[in-house]
C-alpha positions as CSV (number, residue, x, y, z in Angstrom):
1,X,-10.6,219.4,-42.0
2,X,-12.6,216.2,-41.8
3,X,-10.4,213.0,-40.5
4,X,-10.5,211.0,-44.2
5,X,-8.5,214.3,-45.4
6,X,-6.1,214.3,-42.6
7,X,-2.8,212.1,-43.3
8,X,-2.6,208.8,-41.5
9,X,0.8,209.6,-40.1
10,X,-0.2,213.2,-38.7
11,X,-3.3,210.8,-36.7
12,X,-0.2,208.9,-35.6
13,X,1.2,212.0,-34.6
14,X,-1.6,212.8,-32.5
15,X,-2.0,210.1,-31.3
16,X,1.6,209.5,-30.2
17,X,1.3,212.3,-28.1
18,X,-2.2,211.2,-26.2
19,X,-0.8,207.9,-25.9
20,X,2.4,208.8,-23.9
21,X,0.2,211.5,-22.1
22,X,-1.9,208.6,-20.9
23,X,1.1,206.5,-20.3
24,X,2.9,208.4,-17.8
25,X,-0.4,209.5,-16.1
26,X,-0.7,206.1,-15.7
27,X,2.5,204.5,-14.0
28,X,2.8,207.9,-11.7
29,X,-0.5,206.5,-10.2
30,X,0.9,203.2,-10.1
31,X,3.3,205.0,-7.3
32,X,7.0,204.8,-9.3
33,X,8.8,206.9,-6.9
34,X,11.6,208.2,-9.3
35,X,11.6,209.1,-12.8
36,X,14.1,206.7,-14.0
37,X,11.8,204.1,-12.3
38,X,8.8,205.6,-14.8
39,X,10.9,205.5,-17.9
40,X,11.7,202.3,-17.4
41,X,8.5,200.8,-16.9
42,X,7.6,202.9,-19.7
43,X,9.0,201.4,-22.2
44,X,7.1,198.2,-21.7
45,X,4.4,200.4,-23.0
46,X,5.8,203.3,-25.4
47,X,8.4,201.3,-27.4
48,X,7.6,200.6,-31.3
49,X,8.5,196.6,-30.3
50,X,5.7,197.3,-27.5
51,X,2.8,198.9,-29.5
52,X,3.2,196.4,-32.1
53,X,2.7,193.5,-29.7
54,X,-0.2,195.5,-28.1
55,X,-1.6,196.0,-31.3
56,X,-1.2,192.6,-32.7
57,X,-3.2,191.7,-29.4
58,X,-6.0,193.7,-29.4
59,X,-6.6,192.6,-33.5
60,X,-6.3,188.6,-32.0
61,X,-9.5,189.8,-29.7
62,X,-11.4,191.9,-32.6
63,X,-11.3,194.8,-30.6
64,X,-11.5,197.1,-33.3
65,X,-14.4,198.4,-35.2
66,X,-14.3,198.3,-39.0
67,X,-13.9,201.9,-39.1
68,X,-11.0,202.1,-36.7
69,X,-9.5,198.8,-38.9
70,X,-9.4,201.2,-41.8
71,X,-7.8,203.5,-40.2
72,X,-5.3,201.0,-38.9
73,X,-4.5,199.6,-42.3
74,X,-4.4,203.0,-43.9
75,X,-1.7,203.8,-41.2
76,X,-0.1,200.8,-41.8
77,X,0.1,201.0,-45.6
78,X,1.4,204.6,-45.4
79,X,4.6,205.8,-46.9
80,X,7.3,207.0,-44.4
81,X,10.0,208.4,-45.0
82,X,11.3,207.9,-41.6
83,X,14.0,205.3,-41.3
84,X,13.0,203.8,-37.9
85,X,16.0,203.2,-35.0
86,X,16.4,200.8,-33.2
87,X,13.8,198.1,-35.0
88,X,12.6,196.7,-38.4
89,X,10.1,198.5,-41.1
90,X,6.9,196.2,-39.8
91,X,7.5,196.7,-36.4
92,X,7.2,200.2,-36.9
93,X,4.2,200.3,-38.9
94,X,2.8,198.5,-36.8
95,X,3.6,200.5,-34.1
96,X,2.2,203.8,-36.2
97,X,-1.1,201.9,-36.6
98,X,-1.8,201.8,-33.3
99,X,-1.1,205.2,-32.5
100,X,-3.3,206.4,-35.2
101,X,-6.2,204.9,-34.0
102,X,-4.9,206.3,-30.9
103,X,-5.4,209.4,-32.9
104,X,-8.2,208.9,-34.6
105,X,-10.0,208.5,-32.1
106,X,-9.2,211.5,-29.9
107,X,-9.0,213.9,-32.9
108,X,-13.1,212.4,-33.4
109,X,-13.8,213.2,-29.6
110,X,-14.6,210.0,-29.4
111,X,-13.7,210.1,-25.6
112,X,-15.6,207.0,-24.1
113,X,-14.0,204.6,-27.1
114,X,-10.6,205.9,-26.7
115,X,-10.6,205.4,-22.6
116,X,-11.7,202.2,-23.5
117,X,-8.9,201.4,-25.9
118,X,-6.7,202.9,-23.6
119,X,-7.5,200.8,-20.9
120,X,-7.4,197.6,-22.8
121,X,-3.9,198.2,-23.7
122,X,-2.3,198.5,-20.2
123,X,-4.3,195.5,-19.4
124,X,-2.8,193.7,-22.4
């Protein structure tokens, strides 16, 4: 299955889960000593409030290429039928966006480009 026939929301999927994988790798190294310390500070990161912020970030620095735009406003433009909790319809589509691309990316193998992106966002 080539990416263009793949739904935008299963990328997000995907990329929800390589996200959060990356996430908690990251603040164990950072040396929280307890998990309720982790989940906490994870939330500045894993939150649909948070990846929309990161997101709207990264497209204030044109960080993204025009392919991984298209993905971003195909993800964006997607129809859910997921009634988000805890936030408002744009928030989370925003927040979906940036996981796809999260997801695009990885499901691509496009390794080097997603460390990249990754990186940018926890420096965000």
């Amino acid at each position: 299955m080539t990416v263009a026939e793949l739904n935008s929301l299963v990328l997000a999927y995907l990329g929800d889960a390589v996200y959060e994988a990356f996430i908690r790798d990251y603040l164990v190294k950072k040396g929280y000593p307890t998990v309720k310390e982790l989940q906490e500070a994870s939330l500045s990161f894993v939150s649909a409030k948070s990846q929309s912020s990161i997101l709207k970030k990264l497209l204030e620095k044109d960080f993204f290429s025009s392919e991984e735009l298209a993905v971003i406003k195909r993800a964006r433009n997607a129809k859910s039928h997921h009634k988000p909790k805890n936030t408002d319809v744009l928030t989370y589509k925003h927040a979906t966006s940036l996981e796809a691309v999260i997801g695009y990316l990885a499901y691509t193998k496009q390794e080097k480009r997603l460390s990249i992106l990754l990186k940018n966002i926890v420096e965000v």
